[in-house]
Structure formats: structure tokens, C-alpha cells
Biotite code that builds the C-alpha atoms (Angstrom):
import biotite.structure as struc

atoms = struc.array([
    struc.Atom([-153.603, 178.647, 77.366], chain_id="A", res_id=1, res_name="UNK", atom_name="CA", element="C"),
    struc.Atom([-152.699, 176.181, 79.655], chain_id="A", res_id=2, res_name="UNK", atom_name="CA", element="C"),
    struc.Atom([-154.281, 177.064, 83.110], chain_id="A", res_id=3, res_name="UNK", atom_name="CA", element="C"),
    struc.Atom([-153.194, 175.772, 86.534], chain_id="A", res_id=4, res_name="UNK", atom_name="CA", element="C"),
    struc.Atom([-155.671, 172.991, 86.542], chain_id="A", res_id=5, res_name="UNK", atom_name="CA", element="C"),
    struc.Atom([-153.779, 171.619, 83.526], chain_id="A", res_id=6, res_name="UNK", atom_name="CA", element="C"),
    struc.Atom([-151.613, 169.020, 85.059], chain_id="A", res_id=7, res_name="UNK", atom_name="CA", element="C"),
    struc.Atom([-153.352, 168.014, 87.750], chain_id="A", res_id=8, res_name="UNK", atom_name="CA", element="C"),
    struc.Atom([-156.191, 166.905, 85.137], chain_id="A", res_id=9, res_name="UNK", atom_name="CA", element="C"),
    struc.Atom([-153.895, 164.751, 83.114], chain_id="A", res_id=10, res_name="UNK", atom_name="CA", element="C"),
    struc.Atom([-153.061, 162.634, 86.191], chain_id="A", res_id=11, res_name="UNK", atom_name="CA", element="C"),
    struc.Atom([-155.903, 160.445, 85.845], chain_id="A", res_id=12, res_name="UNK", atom_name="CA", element="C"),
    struc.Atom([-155.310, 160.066, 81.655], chain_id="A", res_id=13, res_name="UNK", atom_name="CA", element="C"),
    struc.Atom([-151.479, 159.239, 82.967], chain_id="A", res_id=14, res_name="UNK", atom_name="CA", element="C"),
    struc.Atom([-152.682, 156.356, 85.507], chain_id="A", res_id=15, res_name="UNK", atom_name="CA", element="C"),
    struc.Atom([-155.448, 154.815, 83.217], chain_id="A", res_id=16, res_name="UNK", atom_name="CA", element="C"),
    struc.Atom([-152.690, 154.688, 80.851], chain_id="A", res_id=17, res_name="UNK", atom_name="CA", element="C"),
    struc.Atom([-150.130, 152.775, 83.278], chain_id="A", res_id=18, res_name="UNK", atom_name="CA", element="C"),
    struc.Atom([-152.912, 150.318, 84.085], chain_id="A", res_id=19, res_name="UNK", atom_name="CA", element="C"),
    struc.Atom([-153.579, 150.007, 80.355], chain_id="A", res_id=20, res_name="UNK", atom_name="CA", element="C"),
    struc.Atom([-150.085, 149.191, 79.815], chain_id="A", res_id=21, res_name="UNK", atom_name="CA", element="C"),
    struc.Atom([-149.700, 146.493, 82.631], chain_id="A", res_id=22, res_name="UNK", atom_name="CA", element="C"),
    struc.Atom([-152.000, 144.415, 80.246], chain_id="A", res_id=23, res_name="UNK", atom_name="CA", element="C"),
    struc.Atom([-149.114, 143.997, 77.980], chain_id="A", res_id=24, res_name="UNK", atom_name="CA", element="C"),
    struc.Atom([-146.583, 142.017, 80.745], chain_id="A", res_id=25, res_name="UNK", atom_name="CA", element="C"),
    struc.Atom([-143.807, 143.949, 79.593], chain_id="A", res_id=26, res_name="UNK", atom_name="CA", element="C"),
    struc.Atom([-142.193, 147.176, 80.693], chain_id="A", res_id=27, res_name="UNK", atom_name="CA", element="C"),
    struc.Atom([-142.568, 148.555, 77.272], chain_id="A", res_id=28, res_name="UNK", atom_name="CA", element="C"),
    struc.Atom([-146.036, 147.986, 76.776], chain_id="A", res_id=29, res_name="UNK", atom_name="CA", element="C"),
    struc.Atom([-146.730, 149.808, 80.162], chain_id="A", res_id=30, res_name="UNK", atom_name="CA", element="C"),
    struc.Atom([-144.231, 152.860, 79.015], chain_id="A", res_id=31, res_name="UNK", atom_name="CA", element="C"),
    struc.Atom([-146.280, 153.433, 75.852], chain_id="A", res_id=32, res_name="UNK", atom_name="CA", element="C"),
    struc.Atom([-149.445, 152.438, 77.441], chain_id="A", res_id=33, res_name="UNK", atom_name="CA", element="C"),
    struc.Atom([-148.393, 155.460, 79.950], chain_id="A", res_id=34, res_name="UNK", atom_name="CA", element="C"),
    struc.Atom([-147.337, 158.011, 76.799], chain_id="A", res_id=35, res_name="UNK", atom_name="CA", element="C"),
    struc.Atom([-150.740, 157.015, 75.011], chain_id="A", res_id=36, res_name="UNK", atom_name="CA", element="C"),
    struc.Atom([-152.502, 157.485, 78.351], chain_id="A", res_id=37, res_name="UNK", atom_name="CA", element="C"),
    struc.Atom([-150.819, 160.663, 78.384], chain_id="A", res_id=38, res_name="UNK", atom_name="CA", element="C"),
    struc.Atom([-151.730, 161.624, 75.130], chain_id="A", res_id=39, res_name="UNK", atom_name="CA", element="C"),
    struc.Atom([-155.463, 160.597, 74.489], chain_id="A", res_id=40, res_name="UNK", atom_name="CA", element="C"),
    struc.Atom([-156.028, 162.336, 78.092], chain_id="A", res_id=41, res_name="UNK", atom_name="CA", element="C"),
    struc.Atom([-154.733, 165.892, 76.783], chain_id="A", res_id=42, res_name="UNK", atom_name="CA", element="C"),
    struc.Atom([-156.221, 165.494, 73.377], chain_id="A", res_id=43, res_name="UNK", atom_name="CA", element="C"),
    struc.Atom([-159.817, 165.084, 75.354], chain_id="A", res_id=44, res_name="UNK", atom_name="CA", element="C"),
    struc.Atom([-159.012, 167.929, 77.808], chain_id="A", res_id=45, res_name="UNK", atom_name="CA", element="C"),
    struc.Atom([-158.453, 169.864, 74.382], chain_id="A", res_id=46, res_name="UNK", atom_name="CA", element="C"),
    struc.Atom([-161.658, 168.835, 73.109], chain_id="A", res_id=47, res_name="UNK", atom_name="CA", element="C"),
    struc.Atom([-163.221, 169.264, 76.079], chain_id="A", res_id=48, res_name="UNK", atom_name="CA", element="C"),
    struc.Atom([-162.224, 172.900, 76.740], chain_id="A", res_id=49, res_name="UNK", atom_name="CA", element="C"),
    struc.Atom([-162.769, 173.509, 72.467], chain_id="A", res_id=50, res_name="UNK", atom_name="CA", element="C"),
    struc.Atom([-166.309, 172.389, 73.211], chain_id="A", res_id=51, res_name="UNK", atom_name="CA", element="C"),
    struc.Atom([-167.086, 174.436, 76.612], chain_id="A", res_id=52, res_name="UNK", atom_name="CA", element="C"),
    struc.Atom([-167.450, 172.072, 78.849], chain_id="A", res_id=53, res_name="UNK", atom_name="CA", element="C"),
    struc.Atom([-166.197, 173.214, 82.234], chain_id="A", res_id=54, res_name="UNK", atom_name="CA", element="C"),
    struc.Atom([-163.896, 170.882, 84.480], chain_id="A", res_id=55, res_name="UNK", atom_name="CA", element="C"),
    struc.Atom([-166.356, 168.615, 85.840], chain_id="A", res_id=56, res_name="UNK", atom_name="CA", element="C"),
    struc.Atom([-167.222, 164.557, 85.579], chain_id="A", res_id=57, res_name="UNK", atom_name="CA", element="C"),
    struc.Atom([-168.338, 164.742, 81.962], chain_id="A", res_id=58, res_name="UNK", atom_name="CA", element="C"),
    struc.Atom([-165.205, 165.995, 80.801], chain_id="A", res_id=59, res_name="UNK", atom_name="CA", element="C"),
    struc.Atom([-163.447, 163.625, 83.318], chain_id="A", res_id=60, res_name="UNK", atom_name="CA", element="C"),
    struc.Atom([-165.297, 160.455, 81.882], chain_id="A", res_id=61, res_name="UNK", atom_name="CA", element="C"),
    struc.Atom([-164.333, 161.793, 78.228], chain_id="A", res_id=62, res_name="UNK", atom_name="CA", element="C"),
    struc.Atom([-160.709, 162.612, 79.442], chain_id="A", res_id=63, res_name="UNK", atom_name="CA", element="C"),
    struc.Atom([-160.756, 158.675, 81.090], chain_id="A", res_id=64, res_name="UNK", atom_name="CA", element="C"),
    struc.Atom([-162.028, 157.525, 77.588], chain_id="A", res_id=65, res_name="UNK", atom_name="CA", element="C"),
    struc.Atom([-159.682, 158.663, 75.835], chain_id="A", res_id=66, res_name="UNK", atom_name="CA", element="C"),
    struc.Atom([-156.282, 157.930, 77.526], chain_id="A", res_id=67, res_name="UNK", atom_name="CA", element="C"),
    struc.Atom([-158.146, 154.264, 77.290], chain_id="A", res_id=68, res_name="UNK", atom_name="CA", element="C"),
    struc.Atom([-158.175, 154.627, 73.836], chain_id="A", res_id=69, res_name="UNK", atom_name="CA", element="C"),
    struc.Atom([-154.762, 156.517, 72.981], chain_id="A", res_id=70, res_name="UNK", atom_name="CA", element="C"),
    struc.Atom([-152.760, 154.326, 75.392], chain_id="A", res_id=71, res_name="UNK", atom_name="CA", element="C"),
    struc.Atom([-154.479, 151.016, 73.430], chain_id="A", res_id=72, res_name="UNK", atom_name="CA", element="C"),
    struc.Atom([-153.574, 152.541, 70.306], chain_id="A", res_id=73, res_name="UNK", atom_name="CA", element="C"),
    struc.Atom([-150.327, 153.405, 71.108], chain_id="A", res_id=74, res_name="UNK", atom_name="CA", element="C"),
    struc.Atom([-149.520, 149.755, 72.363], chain_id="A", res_id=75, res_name="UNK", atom_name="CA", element="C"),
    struc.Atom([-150.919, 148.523, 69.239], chain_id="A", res_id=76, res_name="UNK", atom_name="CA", element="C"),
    struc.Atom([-148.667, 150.454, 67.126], chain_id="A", res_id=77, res_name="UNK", atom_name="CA", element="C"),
    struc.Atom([-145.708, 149.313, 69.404], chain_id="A", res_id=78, res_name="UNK", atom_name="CA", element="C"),
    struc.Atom([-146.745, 145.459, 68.993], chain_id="A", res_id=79, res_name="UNK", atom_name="CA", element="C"),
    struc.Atom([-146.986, 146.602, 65.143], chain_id="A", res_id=80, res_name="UNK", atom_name="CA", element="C"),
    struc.Atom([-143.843, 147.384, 65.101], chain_id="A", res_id=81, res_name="UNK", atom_name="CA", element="C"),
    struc.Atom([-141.970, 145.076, 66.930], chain_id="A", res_id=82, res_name="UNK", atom_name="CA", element="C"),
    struc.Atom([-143.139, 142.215, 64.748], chain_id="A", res_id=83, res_name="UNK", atom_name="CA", element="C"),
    struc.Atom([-142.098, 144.536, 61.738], chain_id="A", res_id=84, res_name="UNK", atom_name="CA", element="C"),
    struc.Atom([-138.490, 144.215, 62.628], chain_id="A", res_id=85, res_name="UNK", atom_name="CA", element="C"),
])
């Protein structure tokens, strides 16, 4: 399932995410901007690979989008709930 072009895609979905997390100013926000990063990236190489697209920029751009996405929406839930407590 997962082929030897696995990790060496999720690199990029890993360093959007870092960058997405040095928004926050805090080493937490950058840890679960990185995790999110992480996460959105494999969910679109998933998606990607579901749909047929070969490795290529298409699926790079989509894998790009959505380690932007996960890693904002995993800092958001973080922010959530640190004002919970």
C-alpha cells in the first residue's frame, strides 16, 4: 500500500506545515501546525492516489493545499482548546 515514494512525498505537507505553525509565535502552534501539515498532506496523497492521479505537480499542489489546510485546522483546534481550560 504504501510505496517507496511515500515518505519522501509527505516532506513538503511536513514543511508547509512548520511554516504554517511559525505564524502562531509559539512552539506549540508550530508542533501542531507540523502534525496538521503532516496530516492534511497524507490525507491528499490518499485522495490523490484514490482518484488516479499519478505523482506529478497536480497532486503536489493538492498535497501543498491540504497540509495548508490540516495544519490551520489543527492550530485552530489547539487555540480552541487552550482558551477552554
Amino acid at each position: 500500500m504504501l510505496g517507496d515514494h511515500f515518505w519522501p512525498a509527505m516532506y513538503p505537507g511536513l514543511i508547509v506545515g512548520v511554516l504554517v505553525g511559525l505564524t502562531g509565535s509559539n512552539i506549540i502552534s508550530t508542533v501542531l501546525g507540523a502534525i496538521g501539515g503532516l496530516l492534511g498532506g497524507m490525507a491528499l496523497y490518499f485522495a490523490a492516489r484514490w482518484i488516479g492521479l499519478e505523482e506529478g505537480i497536480v497532486s503536489l499542489a493538492g498535497m501543498i493545499a491540504g497540509a495548508v489546510a490540516g495544519a490551520y485546522l489543527l492550530m485552530q483546534a489547539g487555540k480552541r482548546l487552550a482558551k477552554a481550560n
